[in-house]
C-alpha positions, 0 to 999 in steps of 0.5 A: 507424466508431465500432468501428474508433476504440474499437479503435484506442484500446484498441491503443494503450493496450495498446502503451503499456501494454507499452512502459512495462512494457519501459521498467521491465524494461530499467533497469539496475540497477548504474546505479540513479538514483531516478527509475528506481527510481520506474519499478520501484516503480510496477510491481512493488511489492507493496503497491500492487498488493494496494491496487489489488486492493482497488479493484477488489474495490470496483468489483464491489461496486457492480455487486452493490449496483445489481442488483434481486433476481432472480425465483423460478420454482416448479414443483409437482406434487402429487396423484399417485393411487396407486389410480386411473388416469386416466379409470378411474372404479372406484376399485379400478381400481389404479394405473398408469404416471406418464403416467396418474396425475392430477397436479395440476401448478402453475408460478408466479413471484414477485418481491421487490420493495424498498421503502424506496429500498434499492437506492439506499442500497446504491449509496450505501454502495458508491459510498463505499466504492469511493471510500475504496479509491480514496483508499486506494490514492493513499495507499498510493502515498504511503506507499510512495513515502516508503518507497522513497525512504528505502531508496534514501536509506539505500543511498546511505549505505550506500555512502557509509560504506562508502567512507570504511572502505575508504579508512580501511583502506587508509590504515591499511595503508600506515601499517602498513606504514610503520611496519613498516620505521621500527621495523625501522630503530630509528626508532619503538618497538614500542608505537607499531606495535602501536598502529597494528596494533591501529587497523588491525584495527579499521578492517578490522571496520568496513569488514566492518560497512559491507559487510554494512550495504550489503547490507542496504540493496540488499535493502531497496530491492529489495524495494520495486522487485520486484528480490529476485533481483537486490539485489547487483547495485543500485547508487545513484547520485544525488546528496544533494538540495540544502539550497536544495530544501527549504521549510517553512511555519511553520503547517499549513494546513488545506487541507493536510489536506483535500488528503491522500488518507488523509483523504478516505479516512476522509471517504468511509468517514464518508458510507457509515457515514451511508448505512448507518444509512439503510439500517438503517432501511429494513430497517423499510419492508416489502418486497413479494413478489408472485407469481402461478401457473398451476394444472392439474389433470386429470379424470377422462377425455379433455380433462376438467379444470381450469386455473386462474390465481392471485396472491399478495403476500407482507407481512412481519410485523414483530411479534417483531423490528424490526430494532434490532440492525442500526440500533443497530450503524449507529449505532456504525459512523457513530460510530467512523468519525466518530472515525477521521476525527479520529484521521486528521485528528490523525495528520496534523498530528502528522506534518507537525509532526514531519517539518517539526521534523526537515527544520528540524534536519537543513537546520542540521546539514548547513550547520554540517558543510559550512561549518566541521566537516568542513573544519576536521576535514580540515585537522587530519587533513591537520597531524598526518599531516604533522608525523608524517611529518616526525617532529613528532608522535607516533603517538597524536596521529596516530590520535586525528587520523585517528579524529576525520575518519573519525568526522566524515565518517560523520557528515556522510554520515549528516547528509546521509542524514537530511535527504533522508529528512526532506526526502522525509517532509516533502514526503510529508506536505504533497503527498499527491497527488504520486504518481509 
């Protein structure tokens, strides 16, 4: 009964193991949202699979760390009488065969036995460190989750940019054209049309940049999701996150910084330093090999000889070296690792500090272009182009117009862009156990 229920579990862990797997290759890439990315990211993405080897080179680490030393057997033949064979009392009798040769023959088997509670502290140092690398991959996942956010975020600027240089260059030709033929009717100067030409070029080398800026963007991103072959064919089609999504606290709470997996990683890294000058120190407790043997040795004659049994204890003898290099270099690790916990620690405030700075910034910056600049900069555009038509305004104040509203909505999707980024370094910074 117990063996068919510990199959069904693990039936069901391996179908829905594959289920997950066939959900993430079955996302469709020119349709991407971030959630799906996520999806992507948590399979394919490099980093955290190299993060989970290391845990898993820790688990074997424990394994080694919990085994007592294994016995010795030895086996030893000596005496062999080149001169004499058994049962031969003439010492010039000769040698003879392997078989008649009296060999005295000894089988013994000794063990080490550790004292000092080694095994335990080895444990100790392994379990810890297994922890750390636990804590490592957690903030792994977290680092690399900011990063695919912010290749996901850089690509929806990508597009976005790249978009506002394609309408660009299409206005630019439609007023090219229109220019073309006013100057043919005698109605625009031939200065105002090379003018308008020279814009247009220009429109048409910043719509290539956007280009090649979006396609950098995929490949980013597709790096991160596992999806190299297939960057051209990405696609990011959430939205920009809401101003109202974000919430920054005034002073750092200290159990923000307990919470972070880099910190408890740093912690676990200080216990097994600590365990490791317990250890350092054990080596000075003297270890014990006892062993004990069996001996034959033949006579000279039929069912003449001798058996005999024997023990031994073996007992280092401390008198040349006392282990100080090795309790000395334990000292220095517990002390650097006691120092990488603080630098950890300092590292983070320093990034809380700087992520909250810059969501506070970018939240005022989005508002100001969604409540007054960008509005303001479409109505003037929207003025010059039609008093241009209608002949009461000259080509410069037009493209001066029109350069001012390209320039502003770049701006505000690049605005946009910050404050998701800001906003998803903030929340990297504050949930570190949020983990996709």
């Amino acid at each position: 009964m117990k063996l068919r229920l510990l199959t069904s579990i693990a039936l069901i862990a391996v179908l829905s193991h594959y289920n997950l797997l066939f959900a993430a290759d079955n996302i469709v890439l020119d349709h991407l949202s971030l959630s799906h990315a996520e999806e992507l990211f948590a399979h394919n993405n490099r980093e955290l699979l190299a993060a989970q080897r290391a845990v898993e080179g820790s688990q074997a680490d424990t394994l080694s760390a919990a085994q007592n030393p294994n016995p010795t057997l030895s086996i030893n033949a000596s005496n062999f009488n080149l001169n004499r064979k058994a049962g031969n009392t003439n010492p010039e009798g000769g040698g003879g065969g392997i078989t008649n040769q009296t060999i005295s023959s000894v089988v013994a088997i000794s063990q080490l036995f550790e004292r000092g509670d080694k095994r335990e502290i080895r444990m100790a140092v392994a379990n810890n460190v297994l922890k750390a690398s636990q804590y490592n991959l957690k903030d792994t996942i977290r680092q690399q989750n900011l990063f695919l956010k912010i290749a996901y975020y850089d690509l929806l600027l990508a597009q976005a940019s790249e978009q506002v240089q394609l309408t660009n260059a299409a206005l630019y030709d439609k007023t090219l054209e229109a220019a073309d033929l006013r100057f043919k009717a005698g109605d625009i100067a031939y200065a105002d049309v090379a003018r308008i030409r020279v814009d247009a070029l220009r429109a048409k080398n910043d719509l290539r940049q956007a280009q090649a800026n979006h396609q950098k963007a995929q490949a980013n991103l597709a790096y991160i999701i596992g999806k190299e072959l297939e960057a051209d064919s990405i696609v990011a089609t959430d939205t920009w996150p809401s101003i109202d999504s974000a919430e920054t606290r005034a002073v750092i709470d200290p159990a923000q910084l307990n919470d972070r997996a880099d910190i408890k990683a740093t912690e676990a890294l200080v216990h097994a330093a600590d365990d490791n000058r317990h250890l350092a120190e054990a080596l000075k407790t003297r270890d014990v090999t006892i062993g004990v043997q069996y001996q034959h040795y033949p006579g000279q004659g039929p069912g003449n000889g001798e058996n005999t049994i024997g023990a031994v204890i073996s007992i280092p003898l401390f008198t040349n070296y006392q282990y100080q290099g090795e309790i000395a270099r334990a000292e220095v690790d517990y002390t650097t690792a006691l120092e990488a916990r603080e630098q950890a620690r300092a590292t983070a405030i320093r990034e809380i500090t700087r992520t909250r700075a810059d969501l506070n910034a970018s939240i005022e910056k989005v508002q100001r272009f969604d409540q007054q600049m960008l509005a303001e900069a479409k109505k003037a555009a929207e003025s010059a182009e039609f008093a241009y038509q209608h002949g009461a305004m000259g080509v410069t104040d037009l493209l001066d117009a029109r350069r001012i509203l390209r320039a502003l909505e770049l701006d505000a999707a690049s605005v946009r862009a910050d404050y998701a980024k800001s906003l998803a370094a903030w929340q990297a910074a504050t949930n570190p156990e949020e983990n996709p």
